[in-house]
N, C-alpha and C positions, 0 to 999 in steps of 0.2 A: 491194323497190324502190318508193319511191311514185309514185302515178299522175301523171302527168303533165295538167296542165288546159291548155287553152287560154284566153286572153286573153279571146274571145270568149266562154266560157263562165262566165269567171269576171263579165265585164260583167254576163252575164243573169243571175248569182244576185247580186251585188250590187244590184243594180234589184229583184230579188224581195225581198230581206232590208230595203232598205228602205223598200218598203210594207206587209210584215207588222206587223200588230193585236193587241200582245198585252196591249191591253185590252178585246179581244174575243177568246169562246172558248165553245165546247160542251162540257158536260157529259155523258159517255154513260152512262146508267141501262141496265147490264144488256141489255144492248143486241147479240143472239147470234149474230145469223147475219151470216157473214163478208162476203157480198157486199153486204148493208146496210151495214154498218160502212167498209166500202173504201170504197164510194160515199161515204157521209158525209166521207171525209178527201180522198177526191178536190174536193169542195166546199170545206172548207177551204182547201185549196191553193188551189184558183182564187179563191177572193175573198177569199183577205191574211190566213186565221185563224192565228197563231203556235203557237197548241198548242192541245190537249183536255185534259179532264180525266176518267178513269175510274174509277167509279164502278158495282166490281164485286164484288158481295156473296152472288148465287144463280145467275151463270153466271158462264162463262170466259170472257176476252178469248179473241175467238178467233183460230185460226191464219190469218192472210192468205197465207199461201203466199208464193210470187214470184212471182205472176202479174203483168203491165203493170196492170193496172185494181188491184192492192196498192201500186204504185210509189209512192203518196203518201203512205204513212206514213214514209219515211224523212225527209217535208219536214215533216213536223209530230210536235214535242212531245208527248212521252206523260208526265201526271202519273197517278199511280196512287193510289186511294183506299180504304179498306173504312170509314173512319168516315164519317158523313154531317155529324153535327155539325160534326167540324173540319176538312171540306171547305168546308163552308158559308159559316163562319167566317173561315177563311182569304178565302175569295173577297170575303166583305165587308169583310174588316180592305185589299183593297186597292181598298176603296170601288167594287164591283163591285156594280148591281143584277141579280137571278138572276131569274129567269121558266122557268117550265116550261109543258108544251105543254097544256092543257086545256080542257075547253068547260063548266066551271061557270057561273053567272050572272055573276061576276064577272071573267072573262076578257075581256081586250081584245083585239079588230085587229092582228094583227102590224103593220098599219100606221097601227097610233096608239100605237104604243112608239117613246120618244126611243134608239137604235143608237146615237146619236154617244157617248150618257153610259158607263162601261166597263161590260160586260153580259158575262152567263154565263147559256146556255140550256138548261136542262136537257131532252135527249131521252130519250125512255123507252122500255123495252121495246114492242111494236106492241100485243100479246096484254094484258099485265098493268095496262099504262101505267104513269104516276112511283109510284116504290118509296112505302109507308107513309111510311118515316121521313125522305126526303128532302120526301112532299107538307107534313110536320107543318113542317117549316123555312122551305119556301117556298110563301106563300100565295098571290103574284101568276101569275096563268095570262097565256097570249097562245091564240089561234087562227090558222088559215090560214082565211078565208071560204070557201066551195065553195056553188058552185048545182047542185047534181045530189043525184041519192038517197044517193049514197055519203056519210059521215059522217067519214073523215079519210083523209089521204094515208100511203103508205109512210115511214117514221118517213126514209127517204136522201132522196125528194124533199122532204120538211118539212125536213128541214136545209138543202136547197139553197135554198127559197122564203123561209125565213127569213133566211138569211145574202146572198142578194140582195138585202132587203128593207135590210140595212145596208149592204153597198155600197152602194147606190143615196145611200142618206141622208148615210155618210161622204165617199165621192166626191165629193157636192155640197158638200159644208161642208169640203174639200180634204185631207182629214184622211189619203188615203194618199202626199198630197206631202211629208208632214213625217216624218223616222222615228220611230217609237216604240220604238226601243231605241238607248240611249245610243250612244254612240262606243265607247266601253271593249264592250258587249253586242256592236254589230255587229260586229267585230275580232274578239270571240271567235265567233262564229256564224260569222264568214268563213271562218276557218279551219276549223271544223267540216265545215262546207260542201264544203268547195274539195276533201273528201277521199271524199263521197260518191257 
């Protein structure tokens, strides 16, 4: 027998569906341990990212369980990857610029990246950081600045700082008042929705 929604609930996921971004999205490089991982899609979900992309080639996505703090994977999009090239590829053919998290010389400011333009960020393992073959593809880094001794944040609060960092910038330029998925897209999403 199917579940039965309320009016109400159906309001609040129509209003989320229509501010979901999905020409914004993260990239997870191998990325292992599960409460990292959850945190990250709990981010997602609160600031409008429509899906991920995985990008697992020397660990396992791993099991989130059903725990409440797993709850946000069922709102977010899982694309699954093992090639890097035509991840890559694919992300640029939908005129997506990619950025991964690094502190070479050439790395910018998370807050001197244009967020509004459609962007895919690639997260990395904490230990290894961005995989050989995905650094060889994407040469442009970003940083999170920090004034203390420590030298980078947990790879869940780097998602959340960054993908604040475009809220903030998309908000402004009103970009989650308008949907980004067609009529035909949200109708099917609705219905996907209404049953989870």
């Amino acid at each position: 027998m199917p579940r039965q929604i309320t009016e109400e609930r159906k309001e609040r996921i129509n209003k989320v569906l229509s501010r979901r971004q999905k020409d914004l999205t993260l990239v997870m490089d191998n990325i292992w341990d599960p409460h990292n991982v959850s945190a990250v899609l709990r981010s997602c979900d609160a600031f409008g990212v429509a899906g991920v992309h995985l990008y697992y080639t020397d660990s396992q996505w791993p099991d989130l369980g059903k725990k409440t703090s797993a709850s946000a994977k069922k709102w977010i999009a899982r694309t699954e990857h093992t090639d890097a090239a035509a991840m890559v590829g694919d992300l640029r053919a939908q005129g997506m610029q990619i950025l991964r998290t690094g502190f070479s010389e050439r790395a910018r400011r998370v807050m001197d990246v244009d967020f509004t333009r459609p962007t895919a960020i690639i997260l990395s393992n904490e230990h290894r950081g961005t995989s050989p073959e995905l650094a060889e593809l994407v040469p442009d880094e970003i940083y999170i600045p920090m004034q203390g001794m420590v030298q980078s944040f947990n790879v869940s609060v780097a998602a959340a700082i960054i993908l604040y960092q475009a809220f903030i910038q998309r908000d402004k330029a009103g970009m989650y008042d308008v949907p980004t998925f067609s009529g035909e897209e949200l109708d099917r999403l609705k219905t996907e929705w209404y049953t989870r």
